[in-house]
MARVEXFI-805745 format. One record per residue: residue number from 0; z, y, x of N, C-alpha, C in turn. Coordinates in nm, 3 decimals. Example, Ala and Ser with C-alpha at 12.3 -4.5 7.8 and 13.67 -1.06 7.14 Angstrom:
2
0; 0.780; -0.569; 1.319; 0.780; -0.450; 1.230; 0.780; -0.330; 1.320
1; 0.708; -0.225; 1.285; 0.714; -0.106; 1.367; 0.787; 0.003; 1.290
This chain:
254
0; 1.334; -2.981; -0.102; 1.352; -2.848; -0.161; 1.356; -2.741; -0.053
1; 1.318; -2.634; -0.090; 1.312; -2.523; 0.005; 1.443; -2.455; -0.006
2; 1.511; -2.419; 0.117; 1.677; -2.309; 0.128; 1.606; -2.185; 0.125
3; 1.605; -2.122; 0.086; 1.658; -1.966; 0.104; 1.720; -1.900; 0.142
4; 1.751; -1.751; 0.278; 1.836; -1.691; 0.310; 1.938; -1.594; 0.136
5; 2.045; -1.530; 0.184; 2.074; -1.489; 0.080; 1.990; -1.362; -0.021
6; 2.049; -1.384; -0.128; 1.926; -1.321; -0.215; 1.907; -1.168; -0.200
7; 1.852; -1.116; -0.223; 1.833; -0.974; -0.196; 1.796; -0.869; -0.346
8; 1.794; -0.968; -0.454; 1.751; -0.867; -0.581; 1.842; -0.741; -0.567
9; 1.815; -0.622; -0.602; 1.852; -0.507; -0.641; 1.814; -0.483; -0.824
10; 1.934; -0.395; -0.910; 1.905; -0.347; -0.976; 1.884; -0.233; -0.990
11; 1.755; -0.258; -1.061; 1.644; -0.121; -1.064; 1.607; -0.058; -1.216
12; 1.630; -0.093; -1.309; 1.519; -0.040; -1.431; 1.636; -0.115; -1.575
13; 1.637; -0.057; -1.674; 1.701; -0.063; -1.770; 1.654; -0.012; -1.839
14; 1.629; -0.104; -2.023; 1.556; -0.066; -2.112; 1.660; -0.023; -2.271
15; 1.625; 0.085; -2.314; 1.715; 0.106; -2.400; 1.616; 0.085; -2.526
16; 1.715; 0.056; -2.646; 1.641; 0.015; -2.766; 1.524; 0.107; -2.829
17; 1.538; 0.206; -2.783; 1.450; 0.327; -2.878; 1.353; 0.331; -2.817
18; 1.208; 0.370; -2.821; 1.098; 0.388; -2.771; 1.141; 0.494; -2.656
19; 1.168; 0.608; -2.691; 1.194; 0.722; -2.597; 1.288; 0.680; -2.528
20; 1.309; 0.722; -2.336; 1.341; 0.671; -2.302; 1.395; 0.781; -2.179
21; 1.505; 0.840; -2.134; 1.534; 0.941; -2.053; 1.526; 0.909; -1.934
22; 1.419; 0.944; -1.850; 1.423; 0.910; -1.685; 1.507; 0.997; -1.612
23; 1.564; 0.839; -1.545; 1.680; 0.972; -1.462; 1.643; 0.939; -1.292
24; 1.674; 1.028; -1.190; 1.623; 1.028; -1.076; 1.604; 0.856; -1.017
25; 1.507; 0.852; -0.963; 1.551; 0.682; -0.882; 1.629; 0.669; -0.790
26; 1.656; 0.524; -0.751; 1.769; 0.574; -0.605; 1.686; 0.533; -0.501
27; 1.674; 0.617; -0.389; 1.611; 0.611; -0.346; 1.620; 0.460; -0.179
28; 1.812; 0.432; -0.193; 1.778; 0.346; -0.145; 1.688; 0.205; -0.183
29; 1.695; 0.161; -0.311; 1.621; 0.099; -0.375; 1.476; 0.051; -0.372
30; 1.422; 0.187; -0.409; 1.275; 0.217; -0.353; 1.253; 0.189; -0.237
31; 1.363; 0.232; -0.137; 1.278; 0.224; 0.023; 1.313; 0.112; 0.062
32; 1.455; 0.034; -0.034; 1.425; -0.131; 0.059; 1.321; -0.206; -0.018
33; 1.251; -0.173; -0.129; 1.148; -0.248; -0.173; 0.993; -0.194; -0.067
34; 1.022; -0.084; -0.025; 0.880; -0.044; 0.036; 0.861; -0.152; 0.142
35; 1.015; -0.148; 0.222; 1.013; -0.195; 0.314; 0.959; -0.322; 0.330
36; 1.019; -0.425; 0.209; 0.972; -0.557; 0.210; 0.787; -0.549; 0.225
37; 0.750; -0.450; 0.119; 0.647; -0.492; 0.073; 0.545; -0.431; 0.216
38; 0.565; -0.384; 0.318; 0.522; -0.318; 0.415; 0.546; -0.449; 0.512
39; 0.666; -0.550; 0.471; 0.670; -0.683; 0.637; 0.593; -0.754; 0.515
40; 0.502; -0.765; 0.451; 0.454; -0.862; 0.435; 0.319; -0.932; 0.542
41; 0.292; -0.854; 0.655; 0.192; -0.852; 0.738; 0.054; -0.887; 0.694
42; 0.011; -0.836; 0.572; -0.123; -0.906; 0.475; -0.203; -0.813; 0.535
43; -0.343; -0.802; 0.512; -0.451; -0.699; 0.589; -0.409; -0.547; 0.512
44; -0.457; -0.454; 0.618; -0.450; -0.315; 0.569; -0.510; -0.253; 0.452
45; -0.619; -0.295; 0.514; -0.739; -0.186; 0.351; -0.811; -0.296; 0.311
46; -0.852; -0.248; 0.192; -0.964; -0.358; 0.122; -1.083; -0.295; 0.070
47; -1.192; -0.380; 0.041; -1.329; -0.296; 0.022; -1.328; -0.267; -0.138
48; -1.372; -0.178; -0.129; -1.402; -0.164; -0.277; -1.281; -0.109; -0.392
49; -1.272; -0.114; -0.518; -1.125; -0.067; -0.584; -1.032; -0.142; -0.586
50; -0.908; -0.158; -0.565; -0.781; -0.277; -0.598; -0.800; -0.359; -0.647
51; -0.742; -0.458; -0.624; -0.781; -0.568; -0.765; -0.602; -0.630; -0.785
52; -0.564; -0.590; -0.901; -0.369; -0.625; -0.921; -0.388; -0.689; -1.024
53; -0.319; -0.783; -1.053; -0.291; -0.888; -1.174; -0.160; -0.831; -1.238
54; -0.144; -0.775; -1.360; -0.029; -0.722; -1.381; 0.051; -0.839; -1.532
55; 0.076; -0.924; -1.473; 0.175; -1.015; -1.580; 0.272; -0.997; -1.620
56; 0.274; -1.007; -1.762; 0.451; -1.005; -1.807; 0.467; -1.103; -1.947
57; 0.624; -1.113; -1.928; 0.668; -1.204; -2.032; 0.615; -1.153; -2.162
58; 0.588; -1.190; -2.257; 0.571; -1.109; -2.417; 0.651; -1.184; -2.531
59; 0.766; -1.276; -2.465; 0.820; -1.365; -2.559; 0.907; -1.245; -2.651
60; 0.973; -1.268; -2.735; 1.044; -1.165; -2.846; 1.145; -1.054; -2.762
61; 1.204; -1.114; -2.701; 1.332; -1.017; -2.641; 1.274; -0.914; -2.565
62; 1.113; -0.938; -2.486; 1.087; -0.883; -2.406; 1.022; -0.705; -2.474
63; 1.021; -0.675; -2.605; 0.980; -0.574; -2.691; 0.997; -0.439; -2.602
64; 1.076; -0.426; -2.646; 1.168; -0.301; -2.548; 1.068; -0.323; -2.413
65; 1.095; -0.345; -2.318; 1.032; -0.335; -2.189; 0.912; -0.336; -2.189
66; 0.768; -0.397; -2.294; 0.652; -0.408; -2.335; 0.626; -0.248; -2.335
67; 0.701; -0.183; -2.423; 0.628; -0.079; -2.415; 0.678; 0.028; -2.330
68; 0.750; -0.020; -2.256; 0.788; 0.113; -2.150; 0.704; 0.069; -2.059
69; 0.666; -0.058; -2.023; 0.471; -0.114; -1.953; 0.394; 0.018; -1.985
70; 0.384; 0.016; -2.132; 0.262; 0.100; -2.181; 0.240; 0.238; -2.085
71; 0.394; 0.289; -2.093; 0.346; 0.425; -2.040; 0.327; 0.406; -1.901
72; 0.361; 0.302; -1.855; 0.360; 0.321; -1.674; 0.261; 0.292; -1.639
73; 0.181; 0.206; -1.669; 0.051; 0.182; -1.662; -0.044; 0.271; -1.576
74; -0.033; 0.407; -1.660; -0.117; 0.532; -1.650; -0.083; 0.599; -1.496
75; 0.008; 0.556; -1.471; 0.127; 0.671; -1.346; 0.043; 0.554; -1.241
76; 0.022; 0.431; -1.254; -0.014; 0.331; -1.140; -0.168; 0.352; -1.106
77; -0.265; 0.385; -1.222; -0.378; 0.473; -1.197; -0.419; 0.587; -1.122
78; -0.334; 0.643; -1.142; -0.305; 0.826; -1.113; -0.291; 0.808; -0.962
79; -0.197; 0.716; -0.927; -0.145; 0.698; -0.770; -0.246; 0.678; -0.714
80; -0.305; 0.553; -0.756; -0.445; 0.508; -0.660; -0.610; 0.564; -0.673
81; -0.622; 0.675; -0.766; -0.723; 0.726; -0.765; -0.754; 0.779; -0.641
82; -0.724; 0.831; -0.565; -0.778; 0.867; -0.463; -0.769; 0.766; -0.322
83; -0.751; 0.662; -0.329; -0.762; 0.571; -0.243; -0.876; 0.464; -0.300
84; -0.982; 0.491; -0.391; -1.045; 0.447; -0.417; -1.045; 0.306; -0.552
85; -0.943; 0.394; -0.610; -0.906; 0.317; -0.730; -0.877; 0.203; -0.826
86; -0.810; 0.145; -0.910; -0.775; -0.034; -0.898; -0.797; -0.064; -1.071
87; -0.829; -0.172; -1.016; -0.856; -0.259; -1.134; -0.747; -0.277; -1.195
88; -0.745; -0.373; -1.301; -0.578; -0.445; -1.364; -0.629; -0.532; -1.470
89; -0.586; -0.665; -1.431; -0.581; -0.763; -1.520; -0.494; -0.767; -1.613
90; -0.463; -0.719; -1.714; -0.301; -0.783; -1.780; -0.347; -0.916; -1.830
91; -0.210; -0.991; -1.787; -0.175; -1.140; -1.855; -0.030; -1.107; -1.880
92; -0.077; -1.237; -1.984; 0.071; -1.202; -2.072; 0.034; -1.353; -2.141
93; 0.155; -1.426; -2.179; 0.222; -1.527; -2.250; 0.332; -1.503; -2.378
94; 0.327; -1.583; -2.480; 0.419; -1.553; -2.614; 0.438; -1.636; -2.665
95; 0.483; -1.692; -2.726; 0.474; -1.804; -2.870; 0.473; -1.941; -2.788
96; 0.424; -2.024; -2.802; 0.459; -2.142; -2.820; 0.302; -2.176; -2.732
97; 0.250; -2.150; -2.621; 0.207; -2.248; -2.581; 0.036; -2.132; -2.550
98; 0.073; -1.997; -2.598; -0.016; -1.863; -2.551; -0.008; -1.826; -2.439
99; -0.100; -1.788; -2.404; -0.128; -1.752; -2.319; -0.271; -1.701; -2.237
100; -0.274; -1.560; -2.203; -0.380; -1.469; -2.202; -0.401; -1.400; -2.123
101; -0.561; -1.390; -2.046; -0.575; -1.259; -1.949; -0.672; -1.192; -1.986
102; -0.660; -1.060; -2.009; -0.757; -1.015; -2.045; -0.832; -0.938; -1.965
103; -0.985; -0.875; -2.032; -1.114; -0.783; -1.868; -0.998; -0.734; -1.776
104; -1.067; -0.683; -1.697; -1.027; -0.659; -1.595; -1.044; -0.512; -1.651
105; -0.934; -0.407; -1.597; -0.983; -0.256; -1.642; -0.961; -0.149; -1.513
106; -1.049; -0.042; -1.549; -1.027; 0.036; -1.391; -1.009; 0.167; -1.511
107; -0.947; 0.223; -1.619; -0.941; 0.284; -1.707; -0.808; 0.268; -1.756
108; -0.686; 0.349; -1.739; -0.587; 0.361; -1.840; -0.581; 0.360; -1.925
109; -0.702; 0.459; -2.037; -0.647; 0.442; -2.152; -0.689; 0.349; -2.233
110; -0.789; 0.251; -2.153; -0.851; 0.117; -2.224; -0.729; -0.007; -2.183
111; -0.670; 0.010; -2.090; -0.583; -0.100; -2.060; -0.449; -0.065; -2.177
112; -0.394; 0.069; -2.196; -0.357; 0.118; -2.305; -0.343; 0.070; -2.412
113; -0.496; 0.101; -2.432; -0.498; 0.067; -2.612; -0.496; -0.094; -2.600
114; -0.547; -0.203; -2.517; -0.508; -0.327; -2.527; -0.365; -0.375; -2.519
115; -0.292; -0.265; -2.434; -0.143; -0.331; -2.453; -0.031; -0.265; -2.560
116; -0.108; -0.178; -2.658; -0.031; -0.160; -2.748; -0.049; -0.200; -2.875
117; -0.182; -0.308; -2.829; -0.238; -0.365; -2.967; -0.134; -0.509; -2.962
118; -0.111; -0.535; -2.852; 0.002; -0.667; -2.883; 0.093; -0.654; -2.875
119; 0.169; -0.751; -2.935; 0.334; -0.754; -3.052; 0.412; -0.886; -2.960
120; 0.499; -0.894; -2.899; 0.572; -0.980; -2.840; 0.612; -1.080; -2.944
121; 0.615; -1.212; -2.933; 0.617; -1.325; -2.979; 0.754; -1.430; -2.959
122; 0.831; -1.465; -3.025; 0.916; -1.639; -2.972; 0.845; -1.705; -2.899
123; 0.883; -1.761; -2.828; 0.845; -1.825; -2.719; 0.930; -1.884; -2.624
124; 0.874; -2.029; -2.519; 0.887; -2.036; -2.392; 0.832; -1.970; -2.310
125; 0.882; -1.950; -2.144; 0.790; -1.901; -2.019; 0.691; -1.977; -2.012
126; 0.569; -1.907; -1.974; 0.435; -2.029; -1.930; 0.415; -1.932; -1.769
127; 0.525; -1.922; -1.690; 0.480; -1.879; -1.553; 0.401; -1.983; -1.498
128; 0.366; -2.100; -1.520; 0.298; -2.159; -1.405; 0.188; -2.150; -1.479
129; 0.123; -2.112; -1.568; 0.012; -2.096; -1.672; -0.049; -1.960; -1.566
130; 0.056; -1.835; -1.578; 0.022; -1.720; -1.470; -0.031; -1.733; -1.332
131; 0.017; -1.839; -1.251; 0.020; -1.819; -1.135; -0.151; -1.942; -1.141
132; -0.142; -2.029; -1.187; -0.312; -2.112; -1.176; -0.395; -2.029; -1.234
133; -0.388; -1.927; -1.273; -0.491; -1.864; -1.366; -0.526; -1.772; -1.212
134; -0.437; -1.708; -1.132; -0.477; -1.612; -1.063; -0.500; -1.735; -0.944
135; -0.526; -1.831; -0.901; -0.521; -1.914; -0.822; -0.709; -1.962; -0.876
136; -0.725; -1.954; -1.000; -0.862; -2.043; -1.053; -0.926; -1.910; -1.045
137; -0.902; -1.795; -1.032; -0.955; -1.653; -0.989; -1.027; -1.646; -0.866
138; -0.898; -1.681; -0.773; -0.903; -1.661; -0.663; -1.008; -1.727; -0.576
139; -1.031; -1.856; -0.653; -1.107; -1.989; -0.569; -1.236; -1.949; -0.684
140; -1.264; -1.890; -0.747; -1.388; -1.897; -0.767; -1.482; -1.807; -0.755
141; -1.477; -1.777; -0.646; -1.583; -1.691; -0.612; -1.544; -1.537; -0.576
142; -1.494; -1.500; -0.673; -1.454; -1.367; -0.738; -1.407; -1.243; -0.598
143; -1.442; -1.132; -0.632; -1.369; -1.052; -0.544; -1.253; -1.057; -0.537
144; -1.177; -1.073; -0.390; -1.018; -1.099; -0.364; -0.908; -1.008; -0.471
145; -0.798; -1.069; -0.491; -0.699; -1.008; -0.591; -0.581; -0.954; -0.458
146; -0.544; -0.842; -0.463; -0.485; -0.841; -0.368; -0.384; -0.814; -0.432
147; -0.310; -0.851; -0.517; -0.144; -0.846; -0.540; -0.183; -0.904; -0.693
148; -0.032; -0.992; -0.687; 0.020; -1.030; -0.864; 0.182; -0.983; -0.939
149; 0.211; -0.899; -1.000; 0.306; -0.837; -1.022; 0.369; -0.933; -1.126
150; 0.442; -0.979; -1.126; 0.474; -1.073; -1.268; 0.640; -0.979; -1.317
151; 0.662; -0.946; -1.429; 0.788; -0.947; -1.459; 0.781; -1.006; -1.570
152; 0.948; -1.039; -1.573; 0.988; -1.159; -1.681; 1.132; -1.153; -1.629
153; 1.180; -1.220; -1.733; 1.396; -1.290; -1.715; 1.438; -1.396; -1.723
154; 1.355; -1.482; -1.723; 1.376; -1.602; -1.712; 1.290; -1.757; -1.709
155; 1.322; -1.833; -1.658; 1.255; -1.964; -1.620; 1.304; -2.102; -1.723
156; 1.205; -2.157; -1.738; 1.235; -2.256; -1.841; 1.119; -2.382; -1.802
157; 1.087; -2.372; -1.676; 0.964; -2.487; -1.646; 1.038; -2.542; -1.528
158; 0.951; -2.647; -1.435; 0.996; -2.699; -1.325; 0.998; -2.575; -1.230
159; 1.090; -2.615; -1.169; 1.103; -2.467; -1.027; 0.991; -2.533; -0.956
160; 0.994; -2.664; -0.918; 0.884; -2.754; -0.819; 0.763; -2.720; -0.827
161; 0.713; -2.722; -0.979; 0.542; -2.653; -1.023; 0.532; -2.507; -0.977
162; 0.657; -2.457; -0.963; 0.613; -2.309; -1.028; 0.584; -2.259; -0.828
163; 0.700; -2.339; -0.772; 0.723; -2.299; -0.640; 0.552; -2.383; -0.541
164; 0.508; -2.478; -0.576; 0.408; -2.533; -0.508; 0.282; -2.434; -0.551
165; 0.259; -2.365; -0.689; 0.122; -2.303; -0.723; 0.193; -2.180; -0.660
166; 0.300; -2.103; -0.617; 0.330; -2.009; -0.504; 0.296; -2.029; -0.385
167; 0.311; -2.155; -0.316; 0.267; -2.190; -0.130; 0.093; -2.209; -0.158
168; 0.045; -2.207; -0.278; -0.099; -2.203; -0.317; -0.130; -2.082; -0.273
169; -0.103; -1.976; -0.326; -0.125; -1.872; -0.330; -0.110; -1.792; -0.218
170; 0.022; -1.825; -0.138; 0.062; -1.755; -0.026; -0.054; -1.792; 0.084
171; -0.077; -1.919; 0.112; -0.213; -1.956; 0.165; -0.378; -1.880; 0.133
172; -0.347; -1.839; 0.026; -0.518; -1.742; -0.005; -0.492; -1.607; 0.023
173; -0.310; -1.580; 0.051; -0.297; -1.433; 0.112; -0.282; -1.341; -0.010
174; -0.224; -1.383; -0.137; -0.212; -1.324; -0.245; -0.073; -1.331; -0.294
175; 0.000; -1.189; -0.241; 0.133; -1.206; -0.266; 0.159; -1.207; -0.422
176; 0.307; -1.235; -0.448; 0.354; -1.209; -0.564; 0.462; -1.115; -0.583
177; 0.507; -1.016; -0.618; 0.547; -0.928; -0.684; 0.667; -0.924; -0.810
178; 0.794; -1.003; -0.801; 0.848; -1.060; -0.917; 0.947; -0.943; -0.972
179; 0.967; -0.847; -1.054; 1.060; -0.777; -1.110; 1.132; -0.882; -1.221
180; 1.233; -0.903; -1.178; 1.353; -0.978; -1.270; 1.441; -0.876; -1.375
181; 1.435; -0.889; -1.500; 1.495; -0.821; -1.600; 1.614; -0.879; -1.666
182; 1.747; -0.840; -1.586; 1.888; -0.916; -1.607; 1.935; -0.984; -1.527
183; 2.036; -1.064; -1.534; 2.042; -1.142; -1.416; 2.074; -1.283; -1.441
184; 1.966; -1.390; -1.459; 2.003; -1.470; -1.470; 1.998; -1.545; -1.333
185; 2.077; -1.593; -1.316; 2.076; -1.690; -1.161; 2.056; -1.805; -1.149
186; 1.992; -1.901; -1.252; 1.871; -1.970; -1.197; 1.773; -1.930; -1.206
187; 1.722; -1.834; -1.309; 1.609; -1.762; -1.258; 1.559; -1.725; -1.183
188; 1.637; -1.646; -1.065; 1.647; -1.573; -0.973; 1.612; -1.638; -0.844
189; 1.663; -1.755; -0.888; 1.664; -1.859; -0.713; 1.514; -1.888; -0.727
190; 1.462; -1.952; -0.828; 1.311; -1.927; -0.877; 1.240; -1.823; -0.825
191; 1.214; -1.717; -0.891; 1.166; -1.589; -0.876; 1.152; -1.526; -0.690
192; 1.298; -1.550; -0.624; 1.331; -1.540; -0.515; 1.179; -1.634; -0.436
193; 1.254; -1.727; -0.457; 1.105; -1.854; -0.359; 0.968; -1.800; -0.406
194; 0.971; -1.764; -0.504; 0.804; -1.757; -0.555; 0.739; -1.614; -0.469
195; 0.834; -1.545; -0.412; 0.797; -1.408; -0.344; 0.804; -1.446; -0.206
196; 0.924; -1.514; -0.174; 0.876; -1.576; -0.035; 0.793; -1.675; 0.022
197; 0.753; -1.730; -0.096; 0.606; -1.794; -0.014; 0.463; -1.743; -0.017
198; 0.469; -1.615; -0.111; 0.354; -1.556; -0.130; 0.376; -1.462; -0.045
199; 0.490; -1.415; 0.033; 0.512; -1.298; 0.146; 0.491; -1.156; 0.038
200; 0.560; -1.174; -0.066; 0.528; -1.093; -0.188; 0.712; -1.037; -0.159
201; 0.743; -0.930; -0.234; 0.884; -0.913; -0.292; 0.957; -0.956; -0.461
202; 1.094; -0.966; -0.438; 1.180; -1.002; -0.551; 1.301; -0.856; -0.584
203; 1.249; -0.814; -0.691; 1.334; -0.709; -0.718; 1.387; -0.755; -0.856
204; 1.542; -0.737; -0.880; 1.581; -0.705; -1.030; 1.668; -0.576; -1.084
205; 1.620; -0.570; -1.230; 1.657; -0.446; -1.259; 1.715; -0.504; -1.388
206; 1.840; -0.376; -1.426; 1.911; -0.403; -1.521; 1.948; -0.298; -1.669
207; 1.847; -0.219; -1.602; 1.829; -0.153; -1.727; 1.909; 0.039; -1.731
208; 1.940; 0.066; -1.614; 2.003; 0.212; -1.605; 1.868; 0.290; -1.546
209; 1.732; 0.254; -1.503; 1.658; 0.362; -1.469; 1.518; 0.311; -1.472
210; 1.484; 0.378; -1.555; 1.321; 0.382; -1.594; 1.251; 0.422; -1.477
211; 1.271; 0.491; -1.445; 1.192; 0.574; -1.368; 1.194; 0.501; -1.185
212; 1.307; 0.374; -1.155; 1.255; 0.338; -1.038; 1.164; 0.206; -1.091
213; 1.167; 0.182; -1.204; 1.058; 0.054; -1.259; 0.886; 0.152; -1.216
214; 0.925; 0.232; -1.281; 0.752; 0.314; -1.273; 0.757; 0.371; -1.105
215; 0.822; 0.413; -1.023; 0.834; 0.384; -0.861; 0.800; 0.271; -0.864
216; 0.866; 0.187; -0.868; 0.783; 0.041; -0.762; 0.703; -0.027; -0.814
217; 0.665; 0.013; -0.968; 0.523; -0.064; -0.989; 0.385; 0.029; -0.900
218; 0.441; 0.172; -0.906; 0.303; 0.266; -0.813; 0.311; 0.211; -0.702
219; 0.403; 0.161; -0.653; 0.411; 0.161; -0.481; 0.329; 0.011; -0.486
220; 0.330; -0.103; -0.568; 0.262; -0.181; -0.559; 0.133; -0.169; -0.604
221; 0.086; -0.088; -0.662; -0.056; -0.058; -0.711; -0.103; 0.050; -0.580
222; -0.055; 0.148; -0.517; -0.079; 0.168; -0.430; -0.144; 0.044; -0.281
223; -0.076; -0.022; -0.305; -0.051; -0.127; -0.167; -0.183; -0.181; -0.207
224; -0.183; -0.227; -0.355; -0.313; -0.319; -0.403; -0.454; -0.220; -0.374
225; -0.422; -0.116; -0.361; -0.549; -0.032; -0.339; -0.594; 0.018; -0.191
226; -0.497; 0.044; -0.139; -0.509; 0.056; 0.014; -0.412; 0.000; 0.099
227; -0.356; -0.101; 0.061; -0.302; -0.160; 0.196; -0.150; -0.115; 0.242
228; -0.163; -0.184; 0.406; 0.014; -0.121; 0.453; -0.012; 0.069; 0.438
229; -0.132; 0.073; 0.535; -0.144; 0.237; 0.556; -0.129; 0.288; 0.420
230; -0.165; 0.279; 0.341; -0.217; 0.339; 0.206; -0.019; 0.370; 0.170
231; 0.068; 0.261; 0.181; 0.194; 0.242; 0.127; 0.314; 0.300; 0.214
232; 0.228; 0.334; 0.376; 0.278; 0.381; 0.461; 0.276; 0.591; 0.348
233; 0.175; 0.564; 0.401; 0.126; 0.756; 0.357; 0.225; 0.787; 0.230
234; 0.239; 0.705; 0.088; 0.294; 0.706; 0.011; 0.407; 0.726; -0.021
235; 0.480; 0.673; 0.086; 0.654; 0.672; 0.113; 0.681; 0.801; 0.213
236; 0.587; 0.863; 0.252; 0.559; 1.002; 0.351; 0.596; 1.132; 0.227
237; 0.472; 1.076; 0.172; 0.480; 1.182; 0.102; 0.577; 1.215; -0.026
238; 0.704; 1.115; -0.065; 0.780; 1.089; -0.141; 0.889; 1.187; -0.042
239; 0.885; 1.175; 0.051; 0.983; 1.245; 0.132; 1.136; 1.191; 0.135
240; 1.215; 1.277; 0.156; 1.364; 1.206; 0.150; 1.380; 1.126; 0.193
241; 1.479; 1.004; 0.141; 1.496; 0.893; 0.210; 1.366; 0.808; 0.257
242; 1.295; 0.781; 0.163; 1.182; 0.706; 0.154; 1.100; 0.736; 0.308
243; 1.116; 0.887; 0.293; 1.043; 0.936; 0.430; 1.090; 0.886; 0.572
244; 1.260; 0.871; 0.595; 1.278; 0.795; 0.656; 1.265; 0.687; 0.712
245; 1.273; 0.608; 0.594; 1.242; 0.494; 0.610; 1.149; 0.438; 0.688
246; 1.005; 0.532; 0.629; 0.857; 0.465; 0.692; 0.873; 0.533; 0.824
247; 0.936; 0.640; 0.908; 0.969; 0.681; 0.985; 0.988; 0.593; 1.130
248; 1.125; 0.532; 1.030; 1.184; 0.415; 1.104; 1.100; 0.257; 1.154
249; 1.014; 0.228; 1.019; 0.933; 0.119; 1.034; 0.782; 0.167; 1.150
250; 0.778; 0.266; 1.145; 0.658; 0.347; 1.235; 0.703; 0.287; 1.330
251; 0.856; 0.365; 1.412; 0.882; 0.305; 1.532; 0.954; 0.199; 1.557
252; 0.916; 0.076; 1.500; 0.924; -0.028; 1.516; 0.793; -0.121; 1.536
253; 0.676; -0.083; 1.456; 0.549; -0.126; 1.478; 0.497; -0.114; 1.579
C-alpha cells in the first residue's frame, strides 16, 4: 500500500438546496494554496492547439444540487481560456446502477450547457474506476493529449487498489487528476488524496459555504489545461491580492 504525507484537503464550495445560489467572496488563501499545488506539478508549459480537460462528476441522486451549480460554471471556464487559445471539455458522468457516460468533446458553452441540463442525477454506486480507464483508453489511442481530468464526487465505494493503480497509469502518460471532494468523508479522502498524488494532479474539498471558490478553481484548472504553468502563472497575476503574492513568491523560487 502506498503512505501518504498528511492530508491537505481544504474546504472550498457549499451547495444550498435552491437553484439560486449567493456568491460570496472566495478566500483567497484557498485559491492560492490550490494554485500553488497545481503550479509544483512540473508537467510541460504550453500545449498545441485548444485544451483538452475531461470534466467528470458524480450524477448519483444526492449529487442534484451541485449538478447544476456545474451548469453555470461551465461557461466562466470558457470565458477564462478563450484567449489562450481555447479548450475543449469532455463531460463524463456516472448514475444508476452500472451507467456510465462520456460525451463529444465541446469547445462551445452553450452546447456543453444544454447537454448538462438535459441530465437528471440518478441512485447509484461510484463507477470512478469506469472514469479514470475511459480517459486512460483516450489517452493510448491515438488521440490528441488530454491535459487535465477534473473529477468531483463524495465518495468511494470500489477497491482503493483499482482506483489507485489506473491513477500511477495515468500519472505515467503525464495526465494529472484534479479531485474536488464534496463533504468529508475520510475514507474517501485517503482515496481521492492518492489518486492526485500519483497523477501529480491536486486534492481539494469543499463543504458547501462558497460557490464562488468552486467556480475559482475549476477556471484556474481550465486555464492550466489551456496554457500550462505560464498560462496559470499570468492568471494568479492578474487576480491580484493574495493570489498575486503568491505567484510572486513561487517566481522567486523557480
Amino acid at each position: 500500500m502506498i503512505r501518504l504525507s498528511p492530508k491537505f484537503g481544504l474546504p472550498i464550495y457549499a451547495v444550498n438546496s435552491t437553484r439560486k445560489t449567493e456568491l460570496r467572496p472566495s478566500s483567497p488563501d484557498a485559491v492560492n494554496q490550490f494554485l500553488q499545488k497545481v503550479r509544483s506539478t512540473g508537467l510541460p508549459v504550453r500545449h498545441e492547439g485548444q485544451g483538452r480537460l475531461v470534466f467528470a462528476m458524480d450524477a448519483t441522486a444526492s449529487r442534484e444540487p451541485l449538478w447544476d451549480r456545474a451548469c453555470h460554471i461551465q461557461g466562466q471556464m470558457f470565458e477564462q481560456t478563450a484567449a489562450l487559445g481555447g479548450l475543449e471539455i469532455q463531460l463524463a458522468y456516472y448514475r444508476g446502477y452500472g451507467e456510465f457516460k462520456a460525451m463529444p468533446w465541446a469547445a462551445d458553452a452553450q452546447i456543453l450547457l444544454k447537454t448538462m441540463t438535459a441530465i437528471r442525477c440518478a441512485a447509484g454506486h461510484t463507477q470512478i474506476a469506469k472514469v479514470l480507464k475511459h480517459v486512460l483508453v483516450q489517452a493510448r489511442g491515438g488521440q490528441r493529449k488530454i491535459n487535465a481530468l477534473v473529477f468531483v464526487g463524495d465518495s468511494v465505494e470500489e477497491d482503493p487498489d483499482t482506483l489507485t493503480r489506473h491513477a500511477g497509469e495515468l500519472g505515467m502518460l503525464g495526465i494529472p487528476v484534479f479531485v474536488f471532494q464534496d463533504g468529508a468523508n475520510q475514507s474517501a479522502e485517503k482515496t481521492f488524496v492518492q489518486i492526485a498524488k500519483l497523477t501529480r494532479g491536486a486534492y481539494c474539498r469543499f463543504d458547501g459555504s462558497s460557490a464562488a471558490q468552486l467556480r475559482d478553481l475549476l477556471c484556474a484548472v481550465a486555464v492550466y489545461a489551456a496554457g500550462g504553468q505560464k498560462a496559470l502563472s499570468d492568471h494568479g497575476r492578474q487576480q491580484g491580492g493574495e493570489a498575486l503574492k503568491l505567484i510572486q513568491q513561487l517566481d522567486k523560487k523557480g
